[in-house]
N, C-alpha and C positions, 0 to 999 in steps of 0.2 A: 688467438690460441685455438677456438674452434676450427677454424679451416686448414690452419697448420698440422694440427691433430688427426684430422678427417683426410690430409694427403699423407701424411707421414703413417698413418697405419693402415692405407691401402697399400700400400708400395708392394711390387711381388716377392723382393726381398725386405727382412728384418733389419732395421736402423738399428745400429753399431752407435753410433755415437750422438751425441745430444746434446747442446751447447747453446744457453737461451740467457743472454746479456738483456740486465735493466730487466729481467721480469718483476712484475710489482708482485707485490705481498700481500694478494690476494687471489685467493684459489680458486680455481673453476668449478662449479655447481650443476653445471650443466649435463644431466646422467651421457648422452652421447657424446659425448667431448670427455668425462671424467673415463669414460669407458677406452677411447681412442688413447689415452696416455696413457691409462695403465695399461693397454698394450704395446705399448712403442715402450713404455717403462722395462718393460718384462724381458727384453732382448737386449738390452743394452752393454755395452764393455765400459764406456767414458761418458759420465753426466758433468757437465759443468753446469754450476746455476749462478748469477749475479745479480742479488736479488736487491730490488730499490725500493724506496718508502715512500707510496702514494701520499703521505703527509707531511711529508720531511719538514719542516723550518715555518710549521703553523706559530704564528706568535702565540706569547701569551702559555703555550701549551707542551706539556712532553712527547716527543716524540715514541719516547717507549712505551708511555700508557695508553698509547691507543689501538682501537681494536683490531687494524691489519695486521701491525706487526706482533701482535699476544698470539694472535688467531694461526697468523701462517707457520709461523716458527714454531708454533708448537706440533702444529700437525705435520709440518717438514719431515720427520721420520717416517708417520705412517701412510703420507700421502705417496712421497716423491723417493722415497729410498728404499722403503719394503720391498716393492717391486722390483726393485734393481737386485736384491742381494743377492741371487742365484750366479749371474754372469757379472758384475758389473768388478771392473779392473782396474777404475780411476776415476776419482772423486774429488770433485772441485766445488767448494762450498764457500764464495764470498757475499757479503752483506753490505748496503749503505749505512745499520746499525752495529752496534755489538751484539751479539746474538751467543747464546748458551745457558750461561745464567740466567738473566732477565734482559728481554722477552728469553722464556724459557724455549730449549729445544735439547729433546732426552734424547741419544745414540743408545742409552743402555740396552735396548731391544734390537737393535739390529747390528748385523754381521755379515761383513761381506769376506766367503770363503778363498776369493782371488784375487782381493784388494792388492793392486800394486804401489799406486801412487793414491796418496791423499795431499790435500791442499787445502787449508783454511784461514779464512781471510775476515779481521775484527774478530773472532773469534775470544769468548772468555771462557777460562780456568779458574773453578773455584772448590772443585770435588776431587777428589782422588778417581772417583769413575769414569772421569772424564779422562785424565791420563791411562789407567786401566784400559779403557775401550780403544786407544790409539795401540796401546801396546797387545792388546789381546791380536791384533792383525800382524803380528809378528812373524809369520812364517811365513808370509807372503810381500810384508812390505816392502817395499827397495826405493822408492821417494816420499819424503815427508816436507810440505813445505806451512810454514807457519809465519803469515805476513799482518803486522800488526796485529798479533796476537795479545790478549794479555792478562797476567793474575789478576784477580780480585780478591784482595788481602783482607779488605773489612767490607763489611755493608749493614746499613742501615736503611730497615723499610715500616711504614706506618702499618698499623694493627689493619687497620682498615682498606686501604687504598688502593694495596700497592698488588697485584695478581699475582698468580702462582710463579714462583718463581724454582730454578733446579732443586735449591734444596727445601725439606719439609719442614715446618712452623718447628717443630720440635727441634731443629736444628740452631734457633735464634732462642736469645733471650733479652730482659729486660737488661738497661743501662741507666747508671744514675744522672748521666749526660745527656741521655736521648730521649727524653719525657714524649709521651706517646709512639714510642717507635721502637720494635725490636732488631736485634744485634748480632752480628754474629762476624766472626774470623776463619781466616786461613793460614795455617801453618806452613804448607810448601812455596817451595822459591824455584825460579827458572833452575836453578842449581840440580833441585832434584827430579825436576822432567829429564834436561839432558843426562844426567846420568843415568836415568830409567831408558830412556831411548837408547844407549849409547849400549848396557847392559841388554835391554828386550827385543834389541830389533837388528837381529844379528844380519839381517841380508840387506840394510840402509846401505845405499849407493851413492844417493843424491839427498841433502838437505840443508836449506837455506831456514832461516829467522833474521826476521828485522822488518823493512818497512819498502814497500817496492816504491820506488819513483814516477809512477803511471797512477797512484791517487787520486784521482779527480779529477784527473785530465778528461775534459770535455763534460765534466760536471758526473762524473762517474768513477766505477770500481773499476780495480785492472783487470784485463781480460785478457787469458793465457799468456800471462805475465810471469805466472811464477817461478820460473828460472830465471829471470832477473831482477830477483830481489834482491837488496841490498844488505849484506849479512850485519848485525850489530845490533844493538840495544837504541830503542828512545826511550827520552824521560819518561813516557808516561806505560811503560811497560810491568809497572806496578798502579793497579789502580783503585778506589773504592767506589761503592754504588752508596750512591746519598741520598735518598730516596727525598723528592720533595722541592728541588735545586733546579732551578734553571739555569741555562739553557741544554746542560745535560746533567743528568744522575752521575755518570762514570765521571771523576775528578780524582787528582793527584793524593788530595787528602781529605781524612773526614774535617766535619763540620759540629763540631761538640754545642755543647745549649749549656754551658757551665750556670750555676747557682752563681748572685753574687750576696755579697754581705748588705743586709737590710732587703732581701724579698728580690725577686725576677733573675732574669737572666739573659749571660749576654751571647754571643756568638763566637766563637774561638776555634780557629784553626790546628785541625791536628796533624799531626806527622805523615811527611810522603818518605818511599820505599824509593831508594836510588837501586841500579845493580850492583850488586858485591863483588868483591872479588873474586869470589868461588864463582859465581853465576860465569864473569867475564871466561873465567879459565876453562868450566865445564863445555862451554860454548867453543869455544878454541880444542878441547879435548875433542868434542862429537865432532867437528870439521875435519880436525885430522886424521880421525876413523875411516872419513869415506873420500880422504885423498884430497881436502881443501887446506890451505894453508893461510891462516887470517890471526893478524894481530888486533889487539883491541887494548885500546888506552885508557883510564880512571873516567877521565872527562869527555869522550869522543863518542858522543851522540848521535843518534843520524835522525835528518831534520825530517817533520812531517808537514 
């Protein structure tokens, strides 16, 4: 990164575009080198970022409670996108984690006034301001792509453990179910993004959701893939944060600690969020806004 930094902000012309696959998730400290990005930051039209988990798949351990990814994604707004907001016209933001919620990463601060295309990939929903901040670029957006995106309908995190997360402790409450561990829900459904899209973002041209088929391929995230993602719904497009749960927190359903009769308690599965039909139709409605024609079936999944 330092030497890249140090040729890319001597150039006699300003870099336009910035496209850095597999960066880890870990920031640079280096004042001459932080210095060199936030100048090549500052001119930019198109940032792609594909950011991978220096710890991915430590046994034994979460992957989201540790310090690169709490660390990077939080400061991701104020490090790597402040800088851009003046010029910056296309925004590509995918993850090897889910990133939004926890590990936490706030948009609310920032505003790009010539946003054209936006692109997010793992990406979770679990705030209204989070949909608000897509829609607020409304009069400039014309591509939305949103690849393995997904609600978080419930979550549970321990009092103690679990780091800042998007929303505020006051947000959660106790559960009779979740002995040591605060609670909290979400009300919205993919239903009511697409219809807020569909309503807010009158100059949408191009928009795809679902799951791109370049996943992993080569042990990585897709890269300038997102116009061929595959439109549709997966199973797991409703999901909760279980805070606690190996080998990931994000899972289909909670995890209740039911009381049983004569003292303790046992483990009991709670209810997963299939897509509704409203969801399927909304999705089919926003496609045909911007000139796509896609049917979608009860049962017709697309595989991940």
């Amino acid at each position: 990164m330092t030497r890249i930094m140090a040729v890319l902000s001597s150039l006699p012309q300003p870099v336009q575009e910035l496209a850095l696959r597999d960066i880890e998730n870990v920031n640079v400290t280096d004042e001459e080198t932080v210095a060199n990005l936030q100048n090549v930051l500052g001119s930019l039209r198109s940032l792609r970022l594909n950011i991978t988990n220096v710890s991915r798949g430590m046994s034994g351990s979460s992957d989201y409670q540790r310090d690169p990814p709490q660390k990077f994604h939080s400061e991701l707004p104020s490090f790597w996108l402040k800088p851009t907001m003046s010029n910056l016209e296309h925004l590509t933001l995918y993850s090897s984690l889910y990133f939004g919620f926890y590990p936490i990463c706030d948009l609310r601060d920032i505003h790009f006034p010539r946003l054209k295309t936006l692109a997010l990939g793992n990406h979770t929903f679990i705030h209204d301001s989070q949909l608000e901040w897509i829609l607020s670029h409304g009069s400039t957006l014309t591509e939305l792509y949103l690849d393995d995106c997904v609600i978080v309908w419930e979550a549970a995190i321990y009092h103690r453990d679990c780091g800042p997360t998007l929303l505020p402790r006051e947000d959660f409450r106790t559960h009779p179910d979740l002995p040591d561990q605060l609670y909290t829900t979400y009300d919205k459904r993919w239903v009511d993004y697409f219809r807020a899209f569909e309503k807010g973002l009158p100059n949408l041209r191009h928009f795809r959701f679902g799951h791109s088929p370049y996943w992993w391929d080569e042990d990585t995230t897709p890269f300038e893939r997102e116009s061929e993602i595959d439109i549709g719904f997966h199973e797991e497009c409703y999901v909760v944060f279980c805070d606690g749960f190996l080998p990931c927190e994000y899972m289909q359903h909670m995890i209740w600690r039911k009381e049983e009769e004569g003292g303790g308690r046992k483990y009991v599965d709670g209810k997963a969020i299939k897509p509704s039909a409203e969801d399927r139709q909304a999705l089919v409605d926003l496609c045909a806004k911007v000139g796509q024609t896609i049917t979608l079936h009860e049962d017709d999944f697309l595989c991940r």
